[in-house]
C-alpha positions in Angstrom: 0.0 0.0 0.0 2.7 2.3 0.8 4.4 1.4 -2.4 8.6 1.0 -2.4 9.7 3.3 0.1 13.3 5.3 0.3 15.3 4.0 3.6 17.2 6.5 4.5 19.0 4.5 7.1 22.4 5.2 9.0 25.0 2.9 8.9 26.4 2.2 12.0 28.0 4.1 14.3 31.9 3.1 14.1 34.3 3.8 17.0 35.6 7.3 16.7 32.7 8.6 14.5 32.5 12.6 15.0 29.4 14.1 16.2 28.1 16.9 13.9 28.2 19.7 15.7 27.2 22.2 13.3 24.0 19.9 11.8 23.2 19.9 15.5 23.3 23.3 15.9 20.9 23.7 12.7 18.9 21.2 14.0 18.2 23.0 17.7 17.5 26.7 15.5 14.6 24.9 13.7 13.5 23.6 16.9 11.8 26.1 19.9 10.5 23.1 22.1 14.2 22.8 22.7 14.7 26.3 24.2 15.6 26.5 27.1 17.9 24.1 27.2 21.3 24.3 29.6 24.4 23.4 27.3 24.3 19.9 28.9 21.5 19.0 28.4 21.2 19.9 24.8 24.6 18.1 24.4 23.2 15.0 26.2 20.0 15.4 23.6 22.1 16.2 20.6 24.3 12.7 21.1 21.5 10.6 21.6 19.5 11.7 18.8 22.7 11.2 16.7 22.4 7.3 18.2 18.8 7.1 17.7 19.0 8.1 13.8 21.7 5.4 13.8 20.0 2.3 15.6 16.5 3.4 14.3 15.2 3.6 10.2 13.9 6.7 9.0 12.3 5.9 5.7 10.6 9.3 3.3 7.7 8.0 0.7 9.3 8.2 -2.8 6.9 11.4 -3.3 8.9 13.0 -0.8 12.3 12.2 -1.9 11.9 13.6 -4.7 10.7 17.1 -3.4 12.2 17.3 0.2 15.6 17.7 1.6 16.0 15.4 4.4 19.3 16.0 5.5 21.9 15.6 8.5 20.3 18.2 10.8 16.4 17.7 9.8 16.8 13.9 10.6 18.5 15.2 14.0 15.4 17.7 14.2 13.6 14.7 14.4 15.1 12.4 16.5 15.5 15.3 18.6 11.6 15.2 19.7 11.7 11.9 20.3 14.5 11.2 22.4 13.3 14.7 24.4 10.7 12.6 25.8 13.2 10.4 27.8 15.9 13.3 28.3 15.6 12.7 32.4 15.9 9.0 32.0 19.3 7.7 32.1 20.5 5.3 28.7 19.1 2.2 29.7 15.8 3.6 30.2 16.1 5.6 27.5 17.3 2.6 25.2 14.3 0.3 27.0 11.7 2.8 26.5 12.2 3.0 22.9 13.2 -0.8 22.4 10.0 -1.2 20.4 10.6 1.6 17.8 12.1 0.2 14.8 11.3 2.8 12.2 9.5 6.2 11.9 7.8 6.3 8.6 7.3 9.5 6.7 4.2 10.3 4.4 3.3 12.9 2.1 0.0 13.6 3.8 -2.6 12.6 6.4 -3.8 9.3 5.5 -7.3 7.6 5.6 -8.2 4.6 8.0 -11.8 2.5 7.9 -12.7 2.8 11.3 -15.6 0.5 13.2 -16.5 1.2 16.6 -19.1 -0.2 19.0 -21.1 2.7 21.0 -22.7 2.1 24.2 -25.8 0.6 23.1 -23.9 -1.9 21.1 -24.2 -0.1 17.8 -21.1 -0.9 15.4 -20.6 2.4 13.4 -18.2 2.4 10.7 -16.2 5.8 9.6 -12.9 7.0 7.7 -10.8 8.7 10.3 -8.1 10.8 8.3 -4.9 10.4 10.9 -1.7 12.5 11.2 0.3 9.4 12.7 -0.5 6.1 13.8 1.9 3.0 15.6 1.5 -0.4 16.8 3.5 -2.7 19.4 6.0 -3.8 17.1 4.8 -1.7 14.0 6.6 1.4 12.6 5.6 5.1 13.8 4.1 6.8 10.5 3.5 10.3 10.2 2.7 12.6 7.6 5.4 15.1 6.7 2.9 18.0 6.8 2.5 17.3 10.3 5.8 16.7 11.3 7.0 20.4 9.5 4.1 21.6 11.6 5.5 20.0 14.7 8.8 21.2 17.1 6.9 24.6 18.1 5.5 25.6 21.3 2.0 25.5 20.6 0.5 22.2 22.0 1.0 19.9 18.6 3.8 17.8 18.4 2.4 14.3 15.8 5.8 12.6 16.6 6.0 13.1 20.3 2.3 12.3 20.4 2.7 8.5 18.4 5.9 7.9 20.8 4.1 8.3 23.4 1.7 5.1 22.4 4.7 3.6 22.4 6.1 4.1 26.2 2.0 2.9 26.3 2.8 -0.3 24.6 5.8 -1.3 26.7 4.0 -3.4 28.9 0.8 -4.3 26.8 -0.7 -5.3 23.1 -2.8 -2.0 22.8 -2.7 1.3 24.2 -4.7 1.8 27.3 -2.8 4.8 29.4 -1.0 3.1 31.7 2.6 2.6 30.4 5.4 0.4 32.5 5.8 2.5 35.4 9.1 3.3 37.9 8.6 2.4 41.1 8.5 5.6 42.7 5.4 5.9 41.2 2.3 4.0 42.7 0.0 3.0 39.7 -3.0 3.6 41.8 -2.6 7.5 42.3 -1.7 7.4 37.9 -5.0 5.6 37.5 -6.6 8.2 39.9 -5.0 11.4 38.6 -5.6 10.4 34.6 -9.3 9.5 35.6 -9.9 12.6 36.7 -8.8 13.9 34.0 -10.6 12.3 31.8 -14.1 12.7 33.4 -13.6 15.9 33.4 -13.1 15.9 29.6 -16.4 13.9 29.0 -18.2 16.3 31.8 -17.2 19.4 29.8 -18.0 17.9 26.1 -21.3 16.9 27.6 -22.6 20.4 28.5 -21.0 21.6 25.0 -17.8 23.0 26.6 -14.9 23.6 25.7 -11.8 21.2 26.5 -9.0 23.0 28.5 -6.4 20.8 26.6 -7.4 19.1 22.8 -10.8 17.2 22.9 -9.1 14.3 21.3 -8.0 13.4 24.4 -11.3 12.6 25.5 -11.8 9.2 22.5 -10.0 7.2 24.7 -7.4 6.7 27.9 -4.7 5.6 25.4 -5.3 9.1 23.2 -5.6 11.0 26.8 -2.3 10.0 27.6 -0.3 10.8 24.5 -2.2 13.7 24.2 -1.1 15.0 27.6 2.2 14.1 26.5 2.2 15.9 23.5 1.0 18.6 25.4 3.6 18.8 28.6 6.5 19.2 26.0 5.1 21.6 23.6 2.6 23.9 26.0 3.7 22.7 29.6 1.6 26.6 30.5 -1.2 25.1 29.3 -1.5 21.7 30.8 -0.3 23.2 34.5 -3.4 26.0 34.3 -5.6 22.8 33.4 -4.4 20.1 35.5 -1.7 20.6 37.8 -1.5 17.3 39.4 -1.4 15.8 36.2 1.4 17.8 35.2 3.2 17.2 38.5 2.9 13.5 37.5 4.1 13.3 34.4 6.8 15.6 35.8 7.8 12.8 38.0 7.3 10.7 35.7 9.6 11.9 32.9 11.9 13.6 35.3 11.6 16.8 33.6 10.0 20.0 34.4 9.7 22.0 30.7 7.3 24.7 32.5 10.6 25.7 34.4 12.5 25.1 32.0 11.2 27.2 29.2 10.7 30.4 32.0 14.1 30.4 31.7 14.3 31.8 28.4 15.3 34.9 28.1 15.7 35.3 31.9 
């Protein structure tokens, strides 16, 4: 279906290899959800996203070969976003939490699934849902490339940070559900409590025809409520701390990152 598809894979990283400093440097000017950075930390990001475009396959439709440039520092733009996510955790974490990503996928636009779902009086209705980015357990992450351009601002969007997030969900099951593998410092009781509220007070407020304080997607199901809260604690941490601060606290914990703080520093 997705017809022969460009790899554009890295060979493997050989002893002594020089990190591209400069591509790196390009790479963190096209990206503001990286502001805010201390040096260390965007040297710490900036090496592993140089390993993760190494050990991982990023593959381009042919379409898009032939009219993008998908250089050095855009495939370090991208692997940037993703290994943001597990900046806090140390390399065996981050390598484990990402064990099930073989290969990000990248289409020319949104794409079309036939979609059947069972409401609650046990009526199967069947739609197309267009979709910016999709994964499985062991499947690849796709995203359209109009989406991912779109993505690496501040402004609550982020596709590829969003379909990574299913897959710290599918470490520890066959299907999203919102309850990734957990550290023990966390008790799985108080995520299940926190994440519920959450989420009834999403269906509450589309119920009475409100609006959603964070993207009403959220709201289709506890797997898409925790990606999108994800999605949304990297790329408008404001926003999810005005809505729900003890959500933010947790994922805080959770990730070992605090980008609210991080990104007051700017300027400062």
């Amino acid at each position: 279906m997705l017809g022969r598809l460009l790899r554009l894979r890295g060979r493997r990283l050989e002893q002594g290899t020089p990190f591209p400093a400069a591509d790196w440097a390009e790479a963190r000017d096209r990206l503001p959800l990286l502001d805010g950075l201390s040096d260390d930390q965007a040297e710490r990001l900036g090496r592993r996203a140089w390993q993760f475009i190494h050990a991982k396959r990023l593959s381009l439709h042919p379409e898009l070969a032939e009219s993008v440039t998908f250089d050095a520092p855009a495939r370090l733009a991208l692997a940037a976003q993703a290994c943001l996510m597990t900046l806090g955790w140390c390399d065996s974490e981050h390598q484990e939490a990402f064990a099930n990503v073989h290969e990000i996928l990248v289409l020319p636009d949104a794409f079309h699934r036939r979609v059947e779902e069972m409401d609650e009086y046990g009526v199967v209705h069947e739609y197309d849902d267009e979709r910016a980015g999709e994964t499985s357990h062991q499947g690849p992450v796709v995203v359209a490339w109009a989406d991912l351009m779109t993505s690496g601002g501040l402004d609550g969007f982020n596709v590829l940070i969003h379909e990574l997030a299913h897959k710290l969900d599918l470490g520890n099951s066959l299907d999203v559900d919102g309850f990734p593998p957990l550290p023990r410092e966390l008790d799985p009781q108080e995520w299940y409590r926190i994440f519920m509220g959450v989420w009834e007070d999403l269906q509450v407020r589309l119920a009475r025809g409100e609006a959603t304080p964070i993207d009403e997607y959220a709201a289709t199901h506890p797997g898409e409520c925790f990606a999108v809260c994800c999605e949304t604690f990297f790329s408008d941490p404001d926003r999810l701390h005005r809505a729900y601060p003890t959500l933010y606290g947790l994922l805080s914990h959770y990730f070992h990152q605090d980008p609210l703080s991080r990104l007051a520093r700017i300027g400062g």
